[in-house]
Residue, then its C-alpha position, 0 to 999 in steps of 0.5 A: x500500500x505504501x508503495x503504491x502511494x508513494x509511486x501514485x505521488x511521484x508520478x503525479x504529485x511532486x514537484x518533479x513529477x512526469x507531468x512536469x516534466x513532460x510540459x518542460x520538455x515540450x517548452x525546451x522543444x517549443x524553444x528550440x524551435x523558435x530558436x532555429x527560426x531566429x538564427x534563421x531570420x538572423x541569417x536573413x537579416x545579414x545577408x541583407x545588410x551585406x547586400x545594401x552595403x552597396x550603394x547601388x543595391x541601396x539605392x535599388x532596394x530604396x526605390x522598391x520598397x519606399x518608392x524613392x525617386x532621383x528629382x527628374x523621375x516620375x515614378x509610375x506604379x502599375x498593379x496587374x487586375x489579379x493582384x487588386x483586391x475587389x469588393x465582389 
């Protein structure tokens, strides 16, 4: 009977019971997870850096992101039907 109830509360009851456990183990999972994804957009984000330290990539990622414009240009925005969104 005794170590029954003892079993019953090591598994279920104490502070370092299986099902503590198992929700730890699934935040260390979750965790990692999420850190795969950051280095990942880390690596992204230098690789980028390292792209706009040219002045010409600079200045062409600045005229399709921002729609930036040397003074003498005209900047024409052409949106193809499929891509509009409409009320139907």
């Amino acid at each position: 009977m005794v170590s029954v109830f003892f079993i019953v509360w090591m598994l279920f009851f104490d502070t370092n019971s299986y099902r503590i456990l198992w929700s730890l183990e699934s935040k260390i999972d979750d965790l990692e997870q999420q850190k795969k994804e950051l280095i990942r957009q880390i690596d992204e984000d230098r690789l980028i850096i390292q792209k706009l330290s040219d002045s010409i990539e600079l200045e062409k990622f600045g005229r399709e992101q921002y729609y930036l414009k040397k003074a003498d240009e005209d900047i024409f925005i052409v949106e193809f039907r499929d891509s509009v969104k409409t009320s139907s």
